[in-house]
PDB file of N, CA, C and O in Angstrom:
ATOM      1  N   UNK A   1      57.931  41.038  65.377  1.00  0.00           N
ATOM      2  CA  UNK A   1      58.808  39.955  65.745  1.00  0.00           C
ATOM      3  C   UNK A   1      58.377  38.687  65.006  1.00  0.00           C
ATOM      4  O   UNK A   1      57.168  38.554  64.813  1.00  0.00           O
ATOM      5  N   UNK A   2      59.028  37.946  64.664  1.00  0.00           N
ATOM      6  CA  UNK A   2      59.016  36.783  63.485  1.00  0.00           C
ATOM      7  C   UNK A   2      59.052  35.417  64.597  1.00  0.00           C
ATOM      8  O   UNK A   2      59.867  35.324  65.515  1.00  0.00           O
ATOM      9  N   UNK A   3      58.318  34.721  64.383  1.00  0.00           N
ATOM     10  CA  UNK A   3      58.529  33.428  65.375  1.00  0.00           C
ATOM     11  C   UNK A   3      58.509  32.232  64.238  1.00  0.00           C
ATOM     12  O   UNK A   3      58.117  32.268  63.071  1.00  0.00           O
ATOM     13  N   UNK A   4      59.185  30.961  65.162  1.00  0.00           N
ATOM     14  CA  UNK A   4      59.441  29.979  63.827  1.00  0.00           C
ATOM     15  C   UNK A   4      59.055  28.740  65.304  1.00  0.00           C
ATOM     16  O   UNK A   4      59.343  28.892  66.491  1.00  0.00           O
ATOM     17  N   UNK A   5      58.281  27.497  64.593  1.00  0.00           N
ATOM     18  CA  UNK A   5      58.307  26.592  65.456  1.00  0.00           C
ATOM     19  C   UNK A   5      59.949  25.902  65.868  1.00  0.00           C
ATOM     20  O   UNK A   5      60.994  26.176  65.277  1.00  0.00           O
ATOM     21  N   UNK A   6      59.837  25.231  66.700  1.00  0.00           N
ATOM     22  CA  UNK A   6      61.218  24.460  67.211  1.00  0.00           C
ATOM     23  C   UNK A   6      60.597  23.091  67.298  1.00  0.00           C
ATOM     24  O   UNK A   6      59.888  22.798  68.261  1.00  0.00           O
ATOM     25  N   UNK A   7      60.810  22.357  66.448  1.00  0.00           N
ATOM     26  CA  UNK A   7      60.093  21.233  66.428  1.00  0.00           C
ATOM     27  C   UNK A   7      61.616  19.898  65.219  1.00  0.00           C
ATOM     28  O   UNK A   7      62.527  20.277  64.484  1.00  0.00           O
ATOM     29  N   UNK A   8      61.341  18.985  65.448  1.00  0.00           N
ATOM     30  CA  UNK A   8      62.354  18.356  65.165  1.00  0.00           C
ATOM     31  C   UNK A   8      61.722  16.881  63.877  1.00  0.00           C
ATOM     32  O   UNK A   8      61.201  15.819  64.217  1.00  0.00           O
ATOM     33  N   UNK A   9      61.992  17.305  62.580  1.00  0.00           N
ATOM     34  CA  UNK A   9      61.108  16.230  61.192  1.00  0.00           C
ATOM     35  C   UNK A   9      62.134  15.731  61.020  1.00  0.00           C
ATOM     36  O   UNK A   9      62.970  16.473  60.504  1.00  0.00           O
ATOM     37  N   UNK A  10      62.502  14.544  61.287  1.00  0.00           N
ATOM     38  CA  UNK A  10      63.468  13.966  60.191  1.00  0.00           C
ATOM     39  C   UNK A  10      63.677  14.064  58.728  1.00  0.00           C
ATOM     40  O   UNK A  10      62.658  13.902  58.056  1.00  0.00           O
ATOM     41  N   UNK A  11      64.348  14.206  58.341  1.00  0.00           N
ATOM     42  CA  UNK A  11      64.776  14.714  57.389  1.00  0.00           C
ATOM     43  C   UNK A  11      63.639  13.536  56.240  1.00  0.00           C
ATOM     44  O   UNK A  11      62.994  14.150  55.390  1.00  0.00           O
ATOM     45  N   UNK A  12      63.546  12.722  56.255  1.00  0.00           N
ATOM     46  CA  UNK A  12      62.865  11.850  55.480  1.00  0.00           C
ATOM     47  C   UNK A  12      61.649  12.018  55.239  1.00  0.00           C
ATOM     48  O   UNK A  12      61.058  11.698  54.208  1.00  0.00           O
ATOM     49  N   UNK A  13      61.167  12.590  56.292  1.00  0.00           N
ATOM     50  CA  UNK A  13      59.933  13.316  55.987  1.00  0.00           C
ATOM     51  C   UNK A  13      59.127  14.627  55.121  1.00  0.00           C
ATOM     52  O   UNK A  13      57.925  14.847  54.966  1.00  0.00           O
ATOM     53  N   UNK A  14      60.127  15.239  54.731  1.00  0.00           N
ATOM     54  CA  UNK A  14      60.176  16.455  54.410  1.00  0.00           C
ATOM     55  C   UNK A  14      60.220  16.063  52.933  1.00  0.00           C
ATOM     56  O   UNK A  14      60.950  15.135  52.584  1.00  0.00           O
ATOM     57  N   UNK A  15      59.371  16.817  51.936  1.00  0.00           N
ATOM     58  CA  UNK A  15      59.000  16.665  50.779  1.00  0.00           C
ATOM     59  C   UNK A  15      59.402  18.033  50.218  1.00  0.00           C
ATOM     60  O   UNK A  15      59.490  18.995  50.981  1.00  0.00           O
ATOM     61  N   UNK A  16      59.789  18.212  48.151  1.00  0.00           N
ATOM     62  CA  UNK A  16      59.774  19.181  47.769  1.00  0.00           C
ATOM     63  C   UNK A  16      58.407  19.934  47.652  1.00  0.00           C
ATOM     64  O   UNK A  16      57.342  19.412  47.322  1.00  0.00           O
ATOM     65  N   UNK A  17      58.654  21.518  48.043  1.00  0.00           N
ATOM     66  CA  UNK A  17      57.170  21.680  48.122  1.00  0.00           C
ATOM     67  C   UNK A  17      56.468  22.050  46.501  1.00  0.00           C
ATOM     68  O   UNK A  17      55.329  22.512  46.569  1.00  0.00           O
ATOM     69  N   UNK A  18      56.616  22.008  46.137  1.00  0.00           N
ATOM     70  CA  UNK A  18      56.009  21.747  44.365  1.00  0.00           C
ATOM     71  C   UNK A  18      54.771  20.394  44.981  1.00  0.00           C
ATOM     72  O   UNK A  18      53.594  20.385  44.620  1.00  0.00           O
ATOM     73  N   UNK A  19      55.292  19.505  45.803  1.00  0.00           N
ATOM     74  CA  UNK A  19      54.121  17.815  45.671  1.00  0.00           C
ATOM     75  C   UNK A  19      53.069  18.850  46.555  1.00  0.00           C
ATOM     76  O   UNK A  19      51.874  18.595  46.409  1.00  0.00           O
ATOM     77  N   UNK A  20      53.400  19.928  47.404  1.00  0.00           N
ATOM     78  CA  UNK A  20      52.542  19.839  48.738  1.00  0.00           C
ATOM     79  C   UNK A  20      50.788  20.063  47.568  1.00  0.00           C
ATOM     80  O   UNK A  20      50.315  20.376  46.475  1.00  0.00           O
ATOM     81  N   UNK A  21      50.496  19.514  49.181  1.00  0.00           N
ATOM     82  CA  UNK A  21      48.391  19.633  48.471  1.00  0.00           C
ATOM     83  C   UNK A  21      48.196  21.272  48.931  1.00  0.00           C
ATOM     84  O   UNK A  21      48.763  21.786  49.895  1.00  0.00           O
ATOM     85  N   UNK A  22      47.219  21.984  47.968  1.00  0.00           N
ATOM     86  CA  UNK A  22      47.127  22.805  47.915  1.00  0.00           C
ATOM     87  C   UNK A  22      45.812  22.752  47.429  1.00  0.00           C
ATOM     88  O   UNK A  22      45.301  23.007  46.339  1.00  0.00           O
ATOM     89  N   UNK A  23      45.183  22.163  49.047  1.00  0.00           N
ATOM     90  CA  UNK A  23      43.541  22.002  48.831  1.00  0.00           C
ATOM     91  C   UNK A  23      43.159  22.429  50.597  1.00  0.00           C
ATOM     92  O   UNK A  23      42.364  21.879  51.359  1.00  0.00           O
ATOM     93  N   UNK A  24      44.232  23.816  50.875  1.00  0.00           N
ATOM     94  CA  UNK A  24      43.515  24.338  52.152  1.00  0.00           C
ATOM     95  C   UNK A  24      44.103  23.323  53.251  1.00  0.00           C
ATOM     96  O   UNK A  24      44.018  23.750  54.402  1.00  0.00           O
ATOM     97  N   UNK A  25      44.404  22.665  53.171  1.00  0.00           N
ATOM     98  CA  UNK A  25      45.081  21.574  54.094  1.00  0.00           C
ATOM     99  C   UNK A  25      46.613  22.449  54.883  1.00  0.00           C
ATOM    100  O   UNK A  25      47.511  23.044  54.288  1.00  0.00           O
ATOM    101  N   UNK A  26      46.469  22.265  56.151  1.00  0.00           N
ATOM    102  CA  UNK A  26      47.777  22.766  57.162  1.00  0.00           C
ATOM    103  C   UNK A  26      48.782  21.821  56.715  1.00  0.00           C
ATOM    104  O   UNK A  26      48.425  20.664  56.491  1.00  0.00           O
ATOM    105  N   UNK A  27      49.758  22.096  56.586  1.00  0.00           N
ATOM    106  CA  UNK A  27      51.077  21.336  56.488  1.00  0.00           C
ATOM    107  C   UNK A  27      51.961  21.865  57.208  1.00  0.00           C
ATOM    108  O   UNK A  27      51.464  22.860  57.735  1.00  0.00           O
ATOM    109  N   UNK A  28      53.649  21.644  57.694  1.00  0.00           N
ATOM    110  CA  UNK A  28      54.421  21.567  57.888  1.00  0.00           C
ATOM    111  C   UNK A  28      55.283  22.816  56.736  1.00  0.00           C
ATOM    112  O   UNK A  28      55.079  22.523  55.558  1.00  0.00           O
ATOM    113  N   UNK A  29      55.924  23.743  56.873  1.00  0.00           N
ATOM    114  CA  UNK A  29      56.973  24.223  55.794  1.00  0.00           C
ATOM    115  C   UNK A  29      58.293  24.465  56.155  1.00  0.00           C
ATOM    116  O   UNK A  29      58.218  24.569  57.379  1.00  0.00           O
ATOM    117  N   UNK A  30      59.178  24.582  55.914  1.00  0.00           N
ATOM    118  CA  UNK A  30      60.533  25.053  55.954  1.00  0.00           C
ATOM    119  C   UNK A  30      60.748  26.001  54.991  1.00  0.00           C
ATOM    120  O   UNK A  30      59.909  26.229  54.119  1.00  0.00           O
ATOM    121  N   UNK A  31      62.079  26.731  55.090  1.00  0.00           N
ATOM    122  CA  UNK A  31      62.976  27.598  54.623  1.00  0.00           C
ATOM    123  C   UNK A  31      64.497  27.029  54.168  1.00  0.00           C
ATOM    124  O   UNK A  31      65.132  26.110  54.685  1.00  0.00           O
ATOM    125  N   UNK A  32      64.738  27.586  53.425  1.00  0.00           N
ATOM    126  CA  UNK A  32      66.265  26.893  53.206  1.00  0.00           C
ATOM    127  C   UNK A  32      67.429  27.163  54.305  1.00  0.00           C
ATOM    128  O   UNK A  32      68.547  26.647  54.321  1.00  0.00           O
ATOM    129  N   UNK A  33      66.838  28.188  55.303  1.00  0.00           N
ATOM    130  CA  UNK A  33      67.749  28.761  56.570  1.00  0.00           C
ATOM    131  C   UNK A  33      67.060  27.867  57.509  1.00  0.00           C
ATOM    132  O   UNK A  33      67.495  27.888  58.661  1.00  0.00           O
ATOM    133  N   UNK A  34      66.062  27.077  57.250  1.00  0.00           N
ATOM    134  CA  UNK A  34      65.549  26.014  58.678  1.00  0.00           C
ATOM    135  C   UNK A  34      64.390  26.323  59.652  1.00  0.00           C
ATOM    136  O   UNK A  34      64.063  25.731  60.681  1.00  0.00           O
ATOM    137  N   UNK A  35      63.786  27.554  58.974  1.00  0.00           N
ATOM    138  CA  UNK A  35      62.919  28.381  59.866  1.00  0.00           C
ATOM    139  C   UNK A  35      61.372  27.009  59.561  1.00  0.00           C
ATOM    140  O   UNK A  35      61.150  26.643  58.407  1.00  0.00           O
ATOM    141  N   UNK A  36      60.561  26.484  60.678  1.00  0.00           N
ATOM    142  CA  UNK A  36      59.476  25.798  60.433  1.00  0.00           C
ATOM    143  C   UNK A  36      58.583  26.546  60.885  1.00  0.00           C
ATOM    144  O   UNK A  36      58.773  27.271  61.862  1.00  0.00           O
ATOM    145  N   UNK A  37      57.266  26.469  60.120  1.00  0.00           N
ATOM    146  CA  UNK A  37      55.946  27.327  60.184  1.00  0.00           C
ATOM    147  C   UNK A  37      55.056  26.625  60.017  1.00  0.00           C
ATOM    148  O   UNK A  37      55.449  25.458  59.992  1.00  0.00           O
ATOM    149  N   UNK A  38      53.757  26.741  59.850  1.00  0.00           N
ATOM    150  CA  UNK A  38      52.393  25.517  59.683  1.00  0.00           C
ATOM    151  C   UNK A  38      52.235  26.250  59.010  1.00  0.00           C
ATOM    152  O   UNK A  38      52.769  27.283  59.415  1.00  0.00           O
ATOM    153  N   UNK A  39      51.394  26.479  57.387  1.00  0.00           N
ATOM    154  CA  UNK A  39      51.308  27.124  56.738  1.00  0.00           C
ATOM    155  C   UNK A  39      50.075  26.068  55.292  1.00  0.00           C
ATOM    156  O   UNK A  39      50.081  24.855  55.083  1.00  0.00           O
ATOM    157  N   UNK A  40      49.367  26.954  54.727  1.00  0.00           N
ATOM    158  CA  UNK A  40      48.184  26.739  54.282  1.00  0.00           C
ATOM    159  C   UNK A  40      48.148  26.927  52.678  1.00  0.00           C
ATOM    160  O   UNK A  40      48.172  28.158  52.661  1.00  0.00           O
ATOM    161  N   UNK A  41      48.115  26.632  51.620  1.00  0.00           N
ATOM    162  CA  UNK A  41      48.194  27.292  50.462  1.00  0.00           C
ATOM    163  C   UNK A  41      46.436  27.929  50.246  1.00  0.00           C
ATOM    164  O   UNK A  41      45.406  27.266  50.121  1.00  0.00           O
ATOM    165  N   UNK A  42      46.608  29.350  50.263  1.00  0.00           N
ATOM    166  CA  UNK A  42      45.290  29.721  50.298  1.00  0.00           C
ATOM    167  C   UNK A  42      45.596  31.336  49.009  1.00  0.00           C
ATOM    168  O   UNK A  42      46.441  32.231  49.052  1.00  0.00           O
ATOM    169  N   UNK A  43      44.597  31.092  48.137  1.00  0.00           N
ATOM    170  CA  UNK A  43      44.502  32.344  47.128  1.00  0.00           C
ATOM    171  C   UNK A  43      45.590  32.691  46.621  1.00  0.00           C
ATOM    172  O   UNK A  43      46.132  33.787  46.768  1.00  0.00           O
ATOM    173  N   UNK A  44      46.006  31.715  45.948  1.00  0.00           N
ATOM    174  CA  UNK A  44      47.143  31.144  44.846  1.00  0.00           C
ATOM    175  C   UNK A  44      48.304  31.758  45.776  1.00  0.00           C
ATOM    176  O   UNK A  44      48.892  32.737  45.318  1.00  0.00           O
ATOM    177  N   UNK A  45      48.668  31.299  46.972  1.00  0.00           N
ATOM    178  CA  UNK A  45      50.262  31.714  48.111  1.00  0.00           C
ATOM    179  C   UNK A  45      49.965  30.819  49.423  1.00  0.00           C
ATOM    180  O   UNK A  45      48.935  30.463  49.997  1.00  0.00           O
ATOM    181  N   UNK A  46      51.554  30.593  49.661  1.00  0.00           N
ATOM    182  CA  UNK A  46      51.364  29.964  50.934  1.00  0.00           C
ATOM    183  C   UNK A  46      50.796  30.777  51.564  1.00  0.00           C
ATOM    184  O   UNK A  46      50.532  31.747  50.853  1.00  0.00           O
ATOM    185  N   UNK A  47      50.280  30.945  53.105  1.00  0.00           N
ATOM    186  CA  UNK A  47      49.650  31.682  54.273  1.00  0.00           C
ATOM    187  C   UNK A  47      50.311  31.462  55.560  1.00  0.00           C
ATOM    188  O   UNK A  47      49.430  31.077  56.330  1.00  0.00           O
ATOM    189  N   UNK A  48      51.237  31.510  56.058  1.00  0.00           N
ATOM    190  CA  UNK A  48      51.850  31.322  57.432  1.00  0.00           C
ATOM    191  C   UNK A  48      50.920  31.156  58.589  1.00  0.00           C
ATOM    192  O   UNK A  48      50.254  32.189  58.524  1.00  0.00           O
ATOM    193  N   UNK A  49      50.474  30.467  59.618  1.00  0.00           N
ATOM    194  CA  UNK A  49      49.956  30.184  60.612  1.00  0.00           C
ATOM    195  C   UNK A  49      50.464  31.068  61.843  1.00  0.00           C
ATOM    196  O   UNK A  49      49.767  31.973  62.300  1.00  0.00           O
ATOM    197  N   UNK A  50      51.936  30.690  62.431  1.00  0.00           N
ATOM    198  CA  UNK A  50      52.175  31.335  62.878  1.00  0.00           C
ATOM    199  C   UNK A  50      53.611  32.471  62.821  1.00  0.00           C
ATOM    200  O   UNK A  50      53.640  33.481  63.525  1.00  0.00           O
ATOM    201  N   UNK A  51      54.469  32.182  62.096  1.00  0.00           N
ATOM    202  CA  UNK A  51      55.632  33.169  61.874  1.00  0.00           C
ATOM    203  C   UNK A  51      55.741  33.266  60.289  1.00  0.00           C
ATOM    204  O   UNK A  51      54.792  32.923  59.584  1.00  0.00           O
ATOM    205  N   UNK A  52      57.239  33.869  59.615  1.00  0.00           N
ATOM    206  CA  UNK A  52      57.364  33.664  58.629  1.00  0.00           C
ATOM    207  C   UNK A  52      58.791  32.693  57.912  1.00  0.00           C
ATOM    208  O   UNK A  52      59.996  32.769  58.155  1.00  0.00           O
ATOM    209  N   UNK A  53      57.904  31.674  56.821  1.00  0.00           N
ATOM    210  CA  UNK A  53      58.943  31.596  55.980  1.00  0.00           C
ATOM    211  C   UNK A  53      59.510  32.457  54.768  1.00  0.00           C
ATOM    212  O   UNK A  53      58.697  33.110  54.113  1.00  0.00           O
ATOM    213  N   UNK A  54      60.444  32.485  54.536  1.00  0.00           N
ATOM    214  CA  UNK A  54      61.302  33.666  53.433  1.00  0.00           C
ATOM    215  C   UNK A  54      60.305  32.833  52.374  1.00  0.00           C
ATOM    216  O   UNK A  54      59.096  32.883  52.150  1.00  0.00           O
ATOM    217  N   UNK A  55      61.755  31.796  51.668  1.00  0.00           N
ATOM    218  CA  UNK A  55      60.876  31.102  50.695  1.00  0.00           C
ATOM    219  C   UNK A  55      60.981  29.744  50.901  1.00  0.00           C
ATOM    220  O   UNK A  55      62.098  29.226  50.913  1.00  0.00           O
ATOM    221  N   UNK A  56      59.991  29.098  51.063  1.00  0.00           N
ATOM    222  CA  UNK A  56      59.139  27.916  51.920  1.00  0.00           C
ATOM    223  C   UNK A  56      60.230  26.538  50.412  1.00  0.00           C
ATOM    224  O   UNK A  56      59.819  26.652  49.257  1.00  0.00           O
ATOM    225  N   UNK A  57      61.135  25.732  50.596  1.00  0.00           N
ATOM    226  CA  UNK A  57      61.179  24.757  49.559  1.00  0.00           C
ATOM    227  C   UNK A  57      61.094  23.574  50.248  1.00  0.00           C
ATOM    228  O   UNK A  57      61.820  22.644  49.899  1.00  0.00           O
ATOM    229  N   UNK A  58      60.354  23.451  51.141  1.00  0.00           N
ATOM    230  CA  UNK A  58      59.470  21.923  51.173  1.00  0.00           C
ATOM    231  C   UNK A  58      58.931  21.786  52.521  1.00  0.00           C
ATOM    232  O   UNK A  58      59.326  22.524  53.424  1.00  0.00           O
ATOM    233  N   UNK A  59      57.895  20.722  52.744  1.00  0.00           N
ATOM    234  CA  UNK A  59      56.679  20.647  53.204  1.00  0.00           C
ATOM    235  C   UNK A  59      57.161  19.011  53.631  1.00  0.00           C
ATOM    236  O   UNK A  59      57.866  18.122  53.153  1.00  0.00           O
ATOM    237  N   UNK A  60      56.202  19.265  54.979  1.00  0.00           N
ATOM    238  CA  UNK A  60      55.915  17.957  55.609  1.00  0.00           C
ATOM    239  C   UNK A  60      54.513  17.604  56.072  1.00  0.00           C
ATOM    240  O   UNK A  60      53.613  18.396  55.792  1.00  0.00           O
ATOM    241  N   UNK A  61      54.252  16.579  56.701  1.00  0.00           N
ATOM    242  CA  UNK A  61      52.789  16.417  56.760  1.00  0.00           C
ATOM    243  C   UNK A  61      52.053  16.608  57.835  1.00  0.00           C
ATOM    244  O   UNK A  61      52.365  15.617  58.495  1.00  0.00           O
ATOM    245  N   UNK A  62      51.228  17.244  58.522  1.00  0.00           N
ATOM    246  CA  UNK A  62      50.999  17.283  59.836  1.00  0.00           C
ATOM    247  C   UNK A  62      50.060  15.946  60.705  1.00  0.00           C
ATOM    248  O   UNK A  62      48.983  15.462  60.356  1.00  0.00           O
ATOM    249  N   UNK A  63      50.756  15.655  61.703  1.00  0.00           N
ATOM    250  CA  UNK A  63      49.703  14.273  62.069  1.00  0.00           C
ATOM    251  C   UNK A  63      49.577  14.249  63.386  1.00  0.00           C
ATOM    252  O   UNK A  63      50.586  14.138  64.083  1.00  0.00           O
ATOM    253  N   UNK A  64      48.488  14.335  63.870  1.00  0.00           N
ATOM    254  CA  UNK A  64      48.588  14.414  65.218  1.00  0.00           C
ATOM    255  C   UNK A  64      48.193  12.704  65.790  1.00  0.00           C
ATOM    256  O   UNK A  64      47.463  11.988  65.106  1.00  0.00           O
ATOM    257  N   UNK A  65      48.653  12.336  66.805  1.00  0.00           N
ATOM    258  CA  UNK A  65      48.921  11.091  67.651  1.00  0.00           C
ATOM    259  C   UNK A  65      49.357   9.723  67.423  1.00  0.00           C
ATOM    260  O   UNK A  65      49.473   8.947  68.371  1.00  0.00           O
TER     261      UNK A  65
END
């Protein structure tokens, strides 16, 4: 079973993911169908946290408080 967060980024936030850092850092990803995941760039590929994105085209930033 595939799970996707339900969580709500304004759209302004959301970056192409080509900028994302890809220094092990959790981010934010999407799908072009809207699916959101926390996801890691680890051993040259994203890594999903907890469900899946198809194909991930952009990234947001994670910030807690």
């Amino acid at each position: 079973m595939s799970r996707s967060l339900c969580i709500n980024i304004p759209e302004k936030h959301w970056h192409d993911i080509s900028k994302a850092p890809k220094d092990g850092r959790i981010v934010f990803v999407s799908d072009d169908w809207g699916h959101v995941d926390l996801a890691k760039w680890s051993n040259e590929e994203w890594t999903a946290e907890i469900g899946v994105c198809d194909v991930i085209s952009k990234f947001s930033y994670v910030s807690i408080g």
